[in-house]
C-alpha positions in Angstrom: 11.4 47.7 -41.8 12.1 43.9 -40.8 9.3 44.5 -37.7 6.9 44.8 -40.0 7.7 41.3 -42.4 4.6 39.5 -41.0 2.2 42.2 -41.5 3.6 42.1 -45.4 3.4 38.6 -45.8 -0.2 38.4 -44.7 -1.3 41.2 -46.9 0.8 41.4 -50.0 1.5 37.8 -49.8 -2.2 36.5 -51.7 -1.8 40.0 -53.7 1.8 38.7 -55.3 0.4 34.9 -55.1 -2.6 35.8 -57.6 -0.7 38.5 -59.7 2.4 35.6 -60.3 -0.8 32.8 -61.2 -2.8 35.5 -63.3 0.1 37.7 -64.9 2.7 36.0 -67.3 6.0 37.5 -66.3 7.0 38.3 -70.3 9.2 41.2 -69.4 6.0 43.2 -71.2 3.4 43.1 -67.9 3.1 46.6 -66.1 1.4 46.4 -62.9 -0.1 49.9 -61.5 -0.6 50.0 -57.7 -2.9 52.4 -56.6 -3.0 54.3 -53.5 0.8 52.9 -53.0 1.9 54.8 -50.2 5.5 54.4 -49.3 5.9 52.0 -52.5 7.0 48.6 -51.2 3.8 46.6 -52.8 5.6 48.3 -55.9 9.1 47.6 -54.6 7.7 43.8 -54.1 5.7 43.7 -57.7 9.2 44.9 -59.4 11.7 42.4 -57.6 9.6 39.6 -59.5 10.3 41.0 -62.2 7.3 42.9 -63.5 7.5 46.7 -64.6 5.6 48.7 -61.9 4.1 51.9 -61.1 3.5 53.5 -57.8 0.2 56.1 -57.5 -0.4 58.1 -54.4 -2.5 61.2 -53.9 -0.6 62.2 -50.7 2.5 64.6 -51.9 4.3 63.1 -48.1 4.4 59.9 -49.0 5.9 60.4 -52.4 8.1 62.5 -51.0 8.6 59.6 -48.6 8.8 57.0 -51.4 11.1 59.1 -54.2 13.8 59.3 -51.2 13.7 55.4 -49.7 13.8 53.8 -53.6 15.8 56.3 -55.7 18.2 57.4 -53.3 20.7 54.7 -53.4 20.1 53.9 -49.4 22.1 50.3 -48.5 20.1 48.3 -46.4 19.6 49.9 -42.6 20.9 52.6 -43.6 18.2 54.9 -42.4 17.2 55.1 -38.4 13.1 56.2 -38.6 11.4 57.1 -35.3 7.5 56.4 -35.8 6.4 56.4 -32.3 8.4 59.5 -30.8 5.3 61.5 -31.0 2.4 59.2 -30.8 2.1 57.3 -27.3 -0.6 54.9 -28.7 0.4 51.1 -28.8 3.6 51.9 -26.6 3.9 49.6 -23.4 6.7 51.7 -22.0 8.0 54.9 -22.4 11.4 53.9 -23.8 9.4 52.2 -26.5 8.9 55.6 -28.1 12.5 55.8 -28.7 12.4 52.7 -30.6 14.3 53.3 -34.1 12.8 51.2 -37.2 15.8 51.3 -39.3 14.6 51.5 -43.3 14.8 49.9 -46.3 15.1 46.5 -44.7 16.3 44.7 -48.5 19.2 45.7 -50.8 17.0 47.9 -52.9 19.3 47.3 -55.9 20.1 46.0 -58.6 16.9 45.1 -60.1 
C-alpha cells in the first residue's frame, strides 16, 4: 500500500542500491529472496529488470502473494483492512476501519 512507501524506501532502498552496484543487469542475473513474504522485495528486484524468485515458509503468505502478483489486480483495486481486529497502534477507534487499498503500482507489464 502507498502508506507504507517510506518504510520500503528505508529498508529495500540500500538492498536494491547494493544489488544494482554488485549485480550486472545482463538479462541472465536471478536474484532469490528469502523469507519474501507478501513478495514486493521480489516485485521491486523484477521491475529493474532482474529475474526473481520469492521463498516463504508460511503457506498464508503465498497464498497472499500468488493472489496480489498473478491475479491481474489494477492498481487500488483491492480494499485490505489490517487493523479491524488488532487495536494496537490505533489512536481512535474509527482508525480500525481504515482501508489500505493494495497493490499500490501497475503490477504489469514487466
Amino acid at each position: 500500500a502507498a502508506e507504507g512507501a517510506a518504510e520500503r524506501a528505508a529498508c529495500y532502498g540500500p538492498i536494491l542500491d547494493e544489488l544494482e552496484r554488485v549485480v550486472p543487469r545482463d538479462g541472465r542475473s536471478r536474484v532469490l529472496v528469502p523469507g519474501a513474504g507478501l513478495a514486493r522485495l521480489v516485485l521491486e528486484v523484477a521491475a529493474r529488470g532482474y529475474g526473481a524468485q520469492g521463498n516463504e515458509f508460511s503457506y498464508h503468505m503465498l497464498l497472499c502473494s500468488n493472489f496480489l502478483l498473478n491475479s491481474g489486480l489494477r492498481p487500488n483495486e483491492v480494499a485490505l483492512y489490517p487493523f479491524v481486529d488488532q487495536p494496537s497502534n490505533c489512536r481512535r477507534a474509527g482508525d480500525r476501519l481504515r482501508a489500505a487499498r493494495v497493490p499500490d503500482v501497475a503490477l504489469y507489464p514487466f
